[in-house]
BAGU-24808 format. One record per residue (C-alpha): z, x, y; residue in one letter. Coordinates in steps of 0.1 Angstrom, whole numbers, plus 5000, padded with zeros to 4 digits. Example, Ala and Ser with C-alpha at 12.3 -4.5 7.8 and 13.67 -1.06 7.14 Angstrom:
<donus>
+------+------+-------+---+
!   up ! east ! north ! r !
+------+------+-------+---+
! 5078 ! 5123 !  4955 ! a !
! 5071 ! 5137 !  4989 ! s !
+------+------+-------+---+
</donus>
This chain:
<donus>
+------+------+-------+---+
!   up ! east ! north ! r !
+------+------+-------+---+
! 7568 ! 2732 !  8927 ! x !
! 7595 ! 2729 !  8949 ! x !
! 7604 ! 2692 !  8942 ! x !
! 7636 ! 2682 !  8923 ! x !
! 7615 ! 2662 !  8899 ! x !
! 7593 ! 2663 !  8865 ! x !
! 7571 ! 2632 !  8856 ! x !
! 7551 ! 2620 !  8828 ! x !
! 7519 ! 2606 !  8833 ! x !
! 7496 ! 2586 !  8816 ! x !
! 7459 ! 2605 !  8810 ! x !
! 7435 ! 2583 !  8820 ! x !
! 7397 ! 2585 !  8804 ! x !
! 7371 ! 2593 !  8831 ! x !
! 7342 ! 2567 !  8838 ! x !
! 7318 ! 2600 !  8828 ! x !
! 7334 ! 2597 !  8793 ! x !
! 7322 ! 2561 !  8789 ! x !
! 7357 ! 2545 !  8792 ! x !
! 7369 ! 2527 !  8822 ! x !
! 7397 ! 2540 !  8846 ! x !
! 7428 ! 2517 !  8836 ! x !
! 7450 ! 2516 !  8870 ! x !
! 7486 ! 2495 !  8870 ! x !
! 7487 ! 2478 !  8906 ! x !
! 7450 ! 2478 !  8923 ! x !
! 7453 ! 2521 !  8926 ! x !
! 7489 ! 2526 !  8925 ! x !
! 7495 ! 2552 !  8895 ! x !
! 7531 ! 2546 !  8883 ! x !
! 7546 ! 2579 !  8863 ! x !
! 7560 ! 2566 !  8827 ! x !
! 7596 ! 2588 !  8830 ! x !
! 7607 ! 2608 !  8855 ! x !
! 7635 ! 2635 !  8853 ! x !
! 7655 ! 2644 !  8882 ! x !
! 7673 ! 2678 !  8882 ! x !
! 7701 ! 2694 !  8909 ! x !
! 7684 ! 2719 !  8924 ! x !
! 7646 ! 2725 !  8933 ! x !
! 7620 ! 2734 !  8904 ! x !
! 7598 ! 2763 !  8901 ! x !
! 7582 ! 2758 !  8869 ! x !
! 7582 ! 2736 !  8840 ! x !
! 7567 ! 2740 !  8807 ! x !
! 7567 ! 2726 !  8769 ! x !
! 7576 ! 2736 !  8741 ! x !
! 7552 ! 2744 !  8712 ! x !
! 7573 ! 2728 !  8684 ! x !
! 7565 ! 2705 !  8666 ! x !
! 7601 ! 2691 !  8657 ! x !
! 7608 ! 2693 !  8693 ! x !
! 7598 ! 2660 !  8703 ! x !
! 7591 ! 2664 !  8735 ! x !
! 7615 ! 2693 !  8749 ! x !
! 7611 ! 2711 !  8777 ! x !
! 7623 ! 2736 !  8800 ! x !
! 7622 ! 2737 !  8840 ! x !
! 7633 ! 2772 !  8859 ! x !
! 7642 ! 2764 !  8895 ! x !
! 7666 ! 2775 !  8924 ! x !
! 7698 ! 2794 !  8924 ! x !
! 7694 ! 2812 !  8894 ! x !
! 7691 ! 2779 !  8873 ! x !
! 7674 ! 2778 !  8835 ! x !
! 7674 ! 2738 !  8822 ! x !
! 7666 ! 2727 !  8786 ! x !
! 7655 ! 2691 !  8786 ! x !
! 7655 ! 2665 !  8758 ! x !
! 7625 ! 2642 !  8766 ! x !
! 7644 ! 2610 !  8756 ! x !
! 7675 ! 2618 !  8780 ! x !
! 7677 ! 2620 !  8816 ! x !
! 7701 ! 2644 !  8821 ! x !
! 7694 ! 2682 !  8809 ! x !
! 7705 ! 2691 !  8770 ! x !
! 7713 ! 2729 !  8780 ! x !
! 7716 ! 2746 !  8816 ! x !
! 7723 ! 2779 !  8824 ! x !
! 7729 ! 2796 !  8855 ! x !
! 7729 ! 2836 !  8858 ! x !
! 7727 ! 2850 !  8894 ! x !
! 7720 ! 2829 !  8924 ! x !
! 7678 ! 2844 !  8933 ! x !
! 7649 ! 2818 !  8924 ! x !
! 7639 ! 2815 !  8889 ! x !
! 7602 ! 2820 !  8891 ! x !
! 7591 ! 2813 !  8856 ! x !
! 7601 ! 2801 !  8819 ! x !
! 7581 ! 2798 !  8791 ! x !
! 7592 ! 2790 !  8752 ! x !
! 7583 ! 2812 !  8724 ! x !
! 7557 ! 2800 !  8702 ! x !
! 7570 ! 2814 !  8668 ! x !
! 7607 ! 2803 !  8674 ! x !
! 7611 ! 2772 !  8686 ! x !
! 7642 ! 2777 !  8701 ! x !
! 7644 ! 2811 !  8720 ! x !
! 7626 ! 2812 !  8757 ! x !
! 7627 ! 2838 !  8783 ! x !
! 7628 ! 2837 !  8823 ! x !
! 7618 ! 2857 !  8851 ! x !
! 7637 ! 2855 !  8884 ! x !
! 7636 ! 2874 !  8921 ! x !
! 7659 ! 2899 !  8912 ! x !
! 7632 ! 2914 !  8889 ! x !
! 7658 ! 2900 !  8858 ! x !
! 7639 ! 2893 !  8826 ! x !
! 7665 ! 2868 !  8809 ! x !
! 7663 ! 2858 !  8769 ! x !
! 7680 ! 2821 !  8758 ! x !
! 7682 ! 2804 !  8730 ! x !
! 7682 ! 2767 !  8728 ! x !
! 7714 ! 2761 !  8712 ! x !
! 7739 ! 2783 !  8730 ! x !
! 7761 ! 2778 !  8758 ! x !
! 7751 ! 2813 !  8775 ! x !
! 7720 ! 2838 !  8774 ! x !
! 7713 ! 2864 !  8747 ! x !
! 7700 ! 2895 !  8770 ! x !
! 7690 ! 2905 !  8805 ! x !
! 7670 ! 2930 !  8810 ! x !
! 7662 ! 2943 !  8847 ! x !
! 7625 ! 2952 !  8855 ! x !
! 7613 ! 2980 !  8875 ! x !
! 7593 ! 2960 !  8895 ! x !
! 7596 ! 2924 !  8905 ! x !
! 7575 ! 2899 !  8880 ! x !
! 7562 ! 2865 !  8889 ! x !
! 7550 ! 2855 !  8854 ! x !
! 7555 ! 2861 !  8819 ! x !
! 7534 ! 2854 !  8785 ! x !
! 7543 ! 2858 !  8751 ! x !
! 7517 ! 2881 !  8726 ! x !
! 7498 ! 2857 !  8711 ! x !
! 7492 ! 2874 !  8682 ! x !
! 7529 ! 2888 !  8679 ! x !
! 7546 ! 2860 !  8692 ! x !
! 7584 ! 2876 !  8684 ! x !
! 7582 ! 2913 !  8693 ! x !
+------+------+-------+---+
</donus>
């Protein structure tokens, strides 16, 4: 949190597993991509479809809302709404496209993948620092 920066690592298999630690220069772990955004990021976190293929989403500084397309190194989608941190993003596990957002000014924000601007705000009564979708009712 806080950095400008999302990397991909390589899992390694843990000697208590029976495999052998496989390091690239005598301890030096190297990350296998790295993503840079503008601003700094609060959260990050994949998305559950399949088809995806590696998307993701980061929520970060000054209001900002990025959807990332593992294979490029610039963001597919960015929103900005307001200019209070963006605590929180998380994709909806039913619809593959739609995620929501929580920020600092207690804003509850809906977007869907392929548009240019968000679908609803909603503003909470009291400020939120995480959000979850039902598991078992994934799109009410």
């Amino acid at each position: 949190c806080g950095e400008r920066q999302v990397k991909r690592w390589r899992l390694e298999i843990a000697a208590s597993t029976g495999g052998a630690l496989e390091r690239a220069d005598a301890g030096h772990v190297v990350p296998l991509e790295t993503w840079t955004s503008d601003g700094s990021i609060n959260d990050v976190d994949a998305s559950w479809h399949a088809g995806a293929a590696g998307a993701f989403c980061t929520a970060g500084a000054d209001g900002v809302v990025e959807v990332w397309d593992a294979a490029r190194t610039s963001p597919a989608r960015r929103w900005t709404w307001g200019s209070d941190n963006v605590f929180k993003a998380r994709w909806n596990p039913a619809e593959p496209s739609l995620l929501c957002a929580v920020s600092r000014d207690r804003a509850c924000t809906l977007y869907d993948a392929r548009a240019k601007t968000a679908l609803r705000r909603t503003i909470l009564g009291m400020p939120c620092r995480a959000l979850a979708w039902n598991p078992r009712e994934p799109t009410t």
